[in-house]
N, C-alpha and C positions, 0 to 999 in steps of 0.2 A: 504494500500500500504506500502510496506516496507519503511524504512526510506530513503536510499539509490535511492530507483526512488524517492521520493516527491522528494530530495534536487535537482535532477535532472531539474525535472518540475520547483523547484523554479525559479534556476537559468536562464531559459530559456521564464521566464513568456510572454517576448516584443514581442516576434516571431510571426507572423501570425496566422501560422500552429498551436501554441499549445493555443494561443487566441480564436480559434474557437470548440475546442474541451471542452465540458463539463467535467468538474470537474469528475463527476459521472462515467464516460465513465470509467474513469481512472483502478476505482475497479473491473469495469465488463472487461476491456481488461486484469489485472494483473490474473482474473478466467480462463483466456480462454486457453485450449490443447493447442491450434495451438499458435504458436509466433506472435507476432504482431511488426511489424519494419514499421515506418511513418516517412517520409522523405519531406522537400521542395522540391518546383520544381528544387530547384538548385543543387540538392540531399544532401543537409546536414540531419544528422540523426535525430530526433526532441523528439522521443521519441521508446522505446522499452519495452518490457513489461518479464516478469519473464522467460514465457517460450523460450521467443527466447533468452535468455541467457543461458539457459540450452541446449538450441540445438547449439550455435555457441562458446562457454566457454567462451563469454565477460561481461564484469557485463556493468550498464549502464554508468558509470561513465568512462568506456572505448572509448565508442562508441557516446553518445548523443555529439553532435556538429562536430560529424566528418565526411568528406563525406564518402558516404554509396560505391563507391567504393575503398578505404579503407582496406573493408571487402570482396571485390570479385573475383575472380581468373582472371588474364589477359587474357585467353581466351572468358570470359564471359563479358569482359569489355565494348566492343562496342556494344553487344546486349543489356545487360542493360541499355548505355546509350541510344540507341531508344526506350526501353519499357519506359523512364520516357519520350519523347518527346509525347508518347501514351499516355500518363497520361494526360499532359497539353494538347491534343486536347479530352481529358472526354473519351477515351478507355478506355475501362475493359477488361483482360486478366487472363488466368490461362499456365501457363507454366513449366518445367522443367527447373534445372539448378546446376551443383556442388559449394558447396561454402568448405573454408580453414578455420576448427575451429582453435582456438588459439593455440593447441595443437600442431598445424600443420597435423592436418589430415583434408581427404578431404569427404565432407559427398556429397548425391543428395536429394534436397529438392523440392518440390513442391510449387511452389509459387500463390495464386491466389489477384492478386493486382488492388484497384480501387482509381480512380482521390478521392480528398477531396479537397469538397469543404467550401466554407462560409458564412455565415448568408445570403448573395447575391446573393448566388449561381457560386459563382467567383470558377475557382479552385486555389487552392494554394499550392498544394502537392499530395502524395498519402501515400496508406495505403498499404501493405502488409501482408497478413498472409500466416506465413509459415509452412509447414510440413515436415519432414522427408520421404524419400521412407520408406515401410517396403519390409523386402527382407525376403522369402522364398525359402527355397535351391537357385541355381541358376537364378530363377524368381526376379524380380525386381518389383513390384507395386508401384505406385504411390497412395497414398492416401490424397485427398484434404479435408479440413479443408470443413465439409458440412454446406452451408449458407441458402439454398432451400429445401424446400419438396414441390414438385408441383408448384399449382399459388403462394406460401407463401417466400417472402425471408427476410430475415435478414440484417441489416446494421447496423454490432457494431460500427463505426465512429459518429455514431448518435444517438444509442438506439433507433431505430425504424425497425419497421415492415412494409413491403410491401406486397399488396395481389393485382392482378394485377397491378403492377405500380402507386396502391396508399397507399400512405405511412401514419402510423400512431404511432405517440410517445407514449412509453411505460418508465413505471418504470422500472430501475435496478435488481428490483428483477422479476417482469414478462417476463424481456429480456434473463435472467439467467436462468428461468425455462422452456421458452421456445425453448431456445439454447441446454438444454439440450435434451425437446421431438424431436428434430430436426436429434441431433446428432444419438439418437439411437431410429429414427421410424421405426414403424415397430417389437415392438416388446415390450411385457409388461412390464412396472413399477413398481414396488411398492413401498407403502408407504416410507418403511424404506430405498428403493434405493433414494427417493428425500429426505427427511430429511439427510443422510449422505451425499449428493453429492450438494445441493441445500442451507438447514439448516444449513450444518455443523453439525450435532449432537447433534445441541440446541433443547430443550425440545417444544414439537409440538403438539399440538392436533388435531383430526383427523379433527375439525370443519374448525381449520386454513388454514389446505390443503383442504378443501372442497372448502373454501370462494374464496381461490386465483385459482383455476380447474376454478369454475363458471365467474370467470374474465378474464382470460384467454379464455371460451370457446367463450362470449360476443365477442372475440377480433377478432376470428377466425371464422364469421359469414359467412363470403362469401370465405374461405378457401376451394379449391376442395378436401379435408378433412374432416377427423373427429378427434378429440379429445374425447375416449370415455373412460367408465369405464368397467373395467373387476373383475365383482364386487368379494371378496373374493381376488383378485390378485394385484388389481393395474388400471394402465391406460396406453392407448397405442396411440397414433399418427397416423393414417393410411391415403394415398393419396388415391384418388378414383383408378388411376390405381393398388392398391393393392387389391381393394375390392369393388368395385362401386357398386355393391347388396346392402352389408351390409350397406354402406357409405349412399347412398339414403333412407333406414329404418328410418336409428338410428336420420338422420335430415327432416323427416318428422311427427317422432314422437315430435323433441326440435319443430318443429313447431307448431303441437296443442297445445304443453307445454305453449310456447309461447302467444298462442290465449285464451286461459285461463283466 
């Protein structure tokens, strides 16, 4: 993490909201496309992460301790304030909404935002990830920050994984690489795309990437997917509604594999 968020986090160690959040969480939200904006119920801002400073031109040291309307356009004021009363009764929502970067220009982001809760299961704030539209001539698309493929979802507030509504802790680095087959399933890997985008460009052998695929695959047991190898290319992601032939093959062959 840059130095400029830690001093952030130090400052703000007492808070609830950044007492329940693992340390580690920290590195894997500073990884992420999508902007991450976490705020108390009271909406003060608790913590933001690189790239939603790059999408709204505030560093953190502008914004952490301030409330988060603050930062949002007076048309949008009243609605945001009901999306945080949605937060405090455990609503999850994804939405549209313009926001005012620093600059004073006015962007449309895609928001998809869930309550955060506590070792208790208390809530005590929520989490935000945000995106940019991407615009095409005249077209406007909305493109949301992808957390699901099928039964499979993700939850970076926690570093854990869900496959029907049961959830299981993962490593930092398992959460990252599979955030990444996530983001772009459906469509081959290779090697050298997860060493630069995963590794970073540090020296890798192919055994390493083998070891952590077969960890990963363990994880994704009851996934209405496949994790598979496209041998010569790479690896691909696929839900059964992509492929449910193939999908039912390739995991009744890891099952004899299995019985072995």
């Amino acid at each position: 993490m840059k130095q400029l968020e830690r001093t952030e986090v130090t400052k703000r160690d007492s808070s609830p909201v950044r007492a329940c959040l693992q340390l580690p969480s920290y590195s894997l939200m500073e990884a992420m496309e999508a902007g991450v904006w976490i705020v108390s119920l009271s909406g003060i801002t608790e913590y933001i992460n690189s790239s939603l400073c790059r999408i709204v031109g505030y560093s953190p040291h502008e914004m952490v301790g301030r409330p988060l309307f603050d930062f949002i356009d007076r048309e949008n004021m009243a609605r945001v304030q009901g999306n945080i009363k949605k937060r405090s009764d455990g609503q999850s929502e994804s939405y549209t909404m313009s926001m005012t970067r620093k600059d004073r220009t006015t962007i449309h982001v895609v928001v998809a935002a869930n309550p955060l809760f506590d070792s208790k299961g208390s809530i005590i704030g929520a989490m935000a990830l945000i995106t940019e539209y991407k615009t095409t001539g005249y077209e406007v698309t909305p493109i949301k920050p992808k957390l699901k493929c099928a039964n499979l979802r993700l939850h970076p507030e926690s570093i854990e994984l869900s496959i029907d509504e049961k959830k299981e802790q993962l490593s930092v680095f398992l959460f990252k690489l599979l955030s990444y087959f996530i983001q772009h399933n459906d469509r081959v890997i290779s090697r050298d795309e997860l060493i630069q985008n995963i590794w970073k460009n540090e020296v890798v052998t192919d055994r390493v990437i083998d070891s952590q695929i077969v960890i990963l695959r363990k994880k994704l047991l009851n996934f209405n997917g496949v994790l598979k190898t496209v041998y010569g290319l790479g690896y691909i992601l696929k839900s059964e509604e992509t492929n449910p032939t193939a999908i039912a093959k390739n995991k009744t062959k890891l099952g004899k594999g299995r019985k072995k």
